[in-house]
C-alpha positions in Angstrom: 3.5 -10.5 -32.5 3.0 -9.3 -29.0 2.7 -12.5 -26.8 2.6 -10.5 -23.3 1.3 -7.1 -22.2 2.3 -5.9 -18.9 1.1 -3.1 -16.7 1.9 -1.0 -14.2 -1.1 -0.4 -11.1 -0.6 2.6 -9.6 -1.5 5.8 -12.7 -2.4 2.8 -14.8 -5.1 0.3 -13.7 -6.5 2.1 -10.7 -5.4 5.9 -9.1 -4.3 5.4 -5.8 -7.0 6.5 -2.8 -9.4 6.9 -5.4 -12.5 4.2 -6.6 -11.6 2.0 -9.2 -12.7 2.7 -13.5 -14.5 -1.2 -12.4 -16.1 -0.4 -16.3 -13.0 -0.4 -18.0 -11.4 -2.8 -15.6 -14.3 -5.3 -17.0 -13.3 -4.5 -20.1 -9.6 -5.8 -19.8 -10.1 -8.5 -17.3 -12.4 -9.8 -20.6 -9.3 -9.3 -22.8 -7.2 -10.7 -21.0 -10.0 -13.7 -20.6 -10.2 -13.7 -24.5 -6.0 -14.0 -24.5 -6.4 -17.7 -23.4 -8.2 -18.9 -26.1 -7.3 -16.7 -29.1 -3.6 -15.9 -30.4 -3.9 -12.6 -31.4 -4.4 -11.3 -27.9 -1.6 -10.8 -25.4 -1.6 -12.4 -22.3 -2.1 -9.5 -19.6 0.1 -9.2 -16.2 1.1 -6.7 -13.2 4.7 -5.2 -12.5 4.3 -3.2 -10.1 6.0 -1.4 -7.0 3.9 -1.8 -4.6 3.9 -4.7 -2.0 2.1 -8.3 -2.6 -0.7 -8.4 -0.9 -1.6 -5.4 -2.8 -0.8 -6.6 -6.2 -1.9 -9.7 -5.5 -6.0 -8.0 -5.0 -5.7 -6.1 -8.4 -4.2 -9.6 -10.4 -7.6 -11.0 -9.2 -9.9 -7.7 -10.3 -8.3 -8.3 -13.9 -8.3 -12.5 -13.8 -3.9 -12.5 -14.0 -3.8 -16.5 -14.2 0.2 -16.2 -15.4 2.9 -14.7 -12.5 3.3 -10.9 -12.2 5.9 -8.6 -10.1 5.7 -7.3 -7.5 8.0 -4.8 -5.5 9.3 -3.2 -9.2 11.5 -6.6 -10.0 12.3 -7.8 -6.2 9.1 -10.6 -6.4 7.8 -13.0 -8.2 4.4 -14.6 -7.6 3.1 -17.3 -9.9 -1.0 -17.2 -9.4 -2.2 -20.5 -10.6 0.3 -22.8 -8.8 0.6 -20.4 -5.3 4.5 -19.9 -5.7 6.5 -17.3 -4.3 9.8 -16.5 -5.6 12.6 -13.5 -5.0 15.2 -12.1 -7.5 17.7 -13.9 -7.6 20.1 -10.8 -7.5 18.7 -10.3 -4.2 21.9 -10.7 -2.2 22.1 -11.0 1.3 24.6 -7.4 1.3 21.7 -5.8 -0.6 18.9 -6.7 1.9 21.3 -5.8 4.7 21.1 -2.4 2.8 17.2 -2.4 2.4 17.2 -2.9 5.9 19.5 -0.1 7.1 17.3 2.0 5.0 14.2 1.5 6.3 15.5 2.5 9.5 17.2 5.8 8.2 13.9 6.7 6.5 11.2 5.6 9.6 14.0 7.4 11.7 14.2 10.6 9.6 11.8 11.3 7.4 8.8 9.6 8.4 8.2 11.3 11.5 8.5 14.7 10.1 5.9 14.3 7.8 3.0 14.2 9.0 0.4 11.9 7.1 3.0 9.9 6.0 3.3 6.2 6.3 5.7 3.1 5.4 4.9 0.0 2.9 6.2 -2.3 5.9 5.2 -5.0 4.1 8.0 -4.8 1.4 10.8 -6.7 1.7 13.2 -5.8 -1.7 12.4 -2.3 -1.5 11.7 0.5 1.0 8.7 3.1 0.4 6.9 5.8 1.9 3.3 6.7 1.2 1.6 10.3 1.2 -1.4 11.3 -0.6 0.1 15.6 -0.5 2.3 15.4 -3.6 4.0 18.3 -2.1 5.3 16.1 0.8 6.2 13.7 -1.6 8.5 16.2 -3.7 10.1 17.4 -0.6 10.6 13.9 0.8 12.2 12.7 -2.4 14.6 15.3 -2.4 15.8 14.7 1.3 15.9 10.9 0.3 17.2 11.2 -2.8 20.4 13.6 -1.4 21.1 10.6 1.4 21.4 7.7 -0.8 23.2 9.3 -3.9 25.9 10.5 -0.9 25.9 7.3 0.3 25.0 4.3 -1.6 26.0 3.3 -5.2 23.4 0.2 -5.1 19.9 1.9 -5.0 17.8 4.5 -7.1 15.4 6.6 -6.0 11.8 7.1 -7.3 8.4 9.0 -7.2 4.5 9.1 -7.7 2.4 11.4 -6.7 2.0 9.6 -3.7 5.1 7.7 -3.2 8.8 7.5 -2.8 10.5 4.4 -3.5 14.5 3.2 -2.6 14.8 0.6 -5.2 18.0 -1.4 -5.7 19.5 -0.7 -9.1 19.3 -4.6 -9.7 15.9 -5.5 -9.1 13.8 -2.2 -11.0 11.5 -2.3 -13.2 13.8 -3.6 -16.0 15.4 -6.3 -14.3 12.2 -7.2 -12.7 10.6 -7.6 -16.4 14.0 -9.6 -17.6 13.4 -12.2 -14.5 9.5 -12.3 -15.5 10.5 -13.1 -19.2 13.2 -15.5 -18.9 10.9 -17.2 -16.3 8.1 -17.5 -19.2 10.6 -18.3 -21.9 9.5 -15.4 -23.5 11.7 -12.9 -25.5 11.4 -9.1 -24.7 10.6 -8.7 -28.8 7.3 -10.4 -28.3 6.5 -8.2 -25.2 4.6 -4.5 -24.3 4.5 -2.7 -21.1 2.6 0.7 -19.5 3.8 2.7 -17.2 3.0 6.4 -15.5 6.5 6.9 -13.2 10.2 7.1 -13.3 10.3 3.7 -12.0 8.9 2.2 -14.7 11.2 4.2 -17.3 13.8 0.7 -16.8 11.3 -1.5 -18.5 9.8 1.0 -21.0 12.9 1.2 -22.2 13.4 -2.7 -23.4 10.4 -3.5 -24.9 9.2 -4.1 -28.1 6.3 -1.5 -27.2 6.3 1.3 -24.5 3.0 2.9 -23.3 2.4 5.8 -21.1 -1.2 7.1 -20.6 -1.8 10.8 -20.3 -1.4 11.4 -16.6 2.4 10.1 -17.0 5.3 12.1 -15.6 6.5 14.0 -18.4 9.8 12.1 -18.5 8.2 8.6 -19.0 5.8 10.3 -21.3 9.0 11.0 -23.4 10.6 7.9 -23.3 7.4 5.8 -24.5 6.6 5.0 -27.8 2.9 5.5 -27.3 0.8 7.9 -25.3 -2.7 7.0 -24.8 -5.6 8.1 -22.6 -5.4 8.5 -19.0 -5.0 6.0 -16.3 -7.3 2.6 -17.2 -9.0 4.0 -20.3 -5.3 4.1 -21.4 -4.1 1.2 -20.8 -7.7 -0.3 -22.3 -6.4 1.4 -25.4 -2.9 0.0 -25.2 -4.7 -3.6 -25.0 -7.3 -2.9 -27.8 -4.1 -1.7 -30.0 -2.2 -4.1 -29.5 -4.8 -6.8 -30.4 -5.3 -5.0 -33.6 -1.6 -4.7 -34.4 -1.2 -8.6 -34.1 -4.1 -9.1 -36.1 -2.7 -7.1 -38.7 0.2 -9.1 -38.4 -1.2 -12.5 -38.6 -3.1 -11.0 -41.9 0.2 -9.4 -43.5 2.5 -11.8 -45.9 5.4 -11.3 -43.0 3.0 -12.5 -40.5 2.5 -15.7 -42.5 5.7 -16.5 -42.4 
């Protein structure tokens, strides 16, 4: 049974600098509704890369009433009781690092491209925004080539509007481990979406992966399920998951 279904915003619930699908977000904040009063429906939150203040809009469009992540792994916020909470492998030598990088990246790469801006707002992280995807492919690999020369603590990486320096121990896996030991519940009883590298850590551990059809090829690959693009994809993750635990309840092993 599939107690918790996590998604990923940006290529899953909404495209970034585009309007929102608000039919098909109906549709799963109602779900997600539904999940609080019958047991055969997972329990829908958010982990995500981008910022809180972000994340924390899009937990509302969708009615998230149980703490999501934010920053890949590097935040926690609980919803219903207003706490904020950082990984606790957030060490004072990594955000010494974080730091340092920011000011390597505003320094050199953000003022050679132009149209390009910072998530300032982060604090576990550092990210640059830039709706060209060309920029963001030559960006990544000028980033990428600086930090695998000279850090072994970070990973770097993309959307089609992004580029993210994320520390090996808070991504998206480590993020979802925090989130689940937090809830007391186990990663066998829990299914996640995702459309980027970054969320190929906690695809990965899952007891079901999803990737909707506008996925990079490689987390496309490493999911167990492709489905429709963007937010009519992860509607069809929810809807099959709520039939795969009904099935379950109705089967002899789901009696047990």
């Amino acid at each position: 049974m599939i107690k918790l279904f996590i998604t990923d915003i940006d290529g899953c619930i909404a495209h970034p600098f585009k309007s929102p699908d608000w039919e098909a977000i109906s549709r799963i904040k109602e779900l997600n509704r539904r999940s609080m009063e019958e047991e055969h429906i997972p329990a829908l939150t958010i982990c995500t890369g981008r910022p809180l203040p972000y994340a924390e809009a899009v937990a509302q469009w969708i009615g998230i009433e149980i703490p999501f992540l934010f920053e890949s792994g590097g935040g926690m916020y609980d919803v219903r009781r207003n706490i904020l909470s950082w990984n606790p492998k957030l060490s004072p030598e990594a955000e010494a690092a974080i730091a340092e990088m920011k000011k390597w990246l505003n320094e050199t790469i953000l003022v050679n491209y132009e149209g390009t801006i910072a998530e300032f707002t982060k604090h576990t992280d550092a990210g640059l925004i830039n709706p060209d995807p060309g920029k963001i492919i030559q960006m990544k690999e000028e980033i990428q080539d600086h930090v695998y020369r000279n850090y072994d603590l970070f990973e770097v990486h993309d959307t089609d509007v992004s580029v993210n320096v994320i520390l090996k121990t808070t991504n998206k896996g480590e993020g979802i481990r925090y989130l689940c030991d937090h809830l007391e519940t186990d990663l066998s009883e829990v299914a996640y979406i995702g459309d980027s590298s970054g969320d190929i850590p906690g695809l990965e551990i899952v007891a079901h992966s999803f990737a909707p059809s506008n996925a990079q090829k490689k987390t496309r690959d490493t999911a167990m399920h492709q489905v429709g693009e963007a937010t009519s994809g992860v509607l069809e993750a929810y809807e099959m998951l709520v039939r795969m635990n009904a099935d379950d309840r109705r089967s002899p092993m789901g009696d047990r």
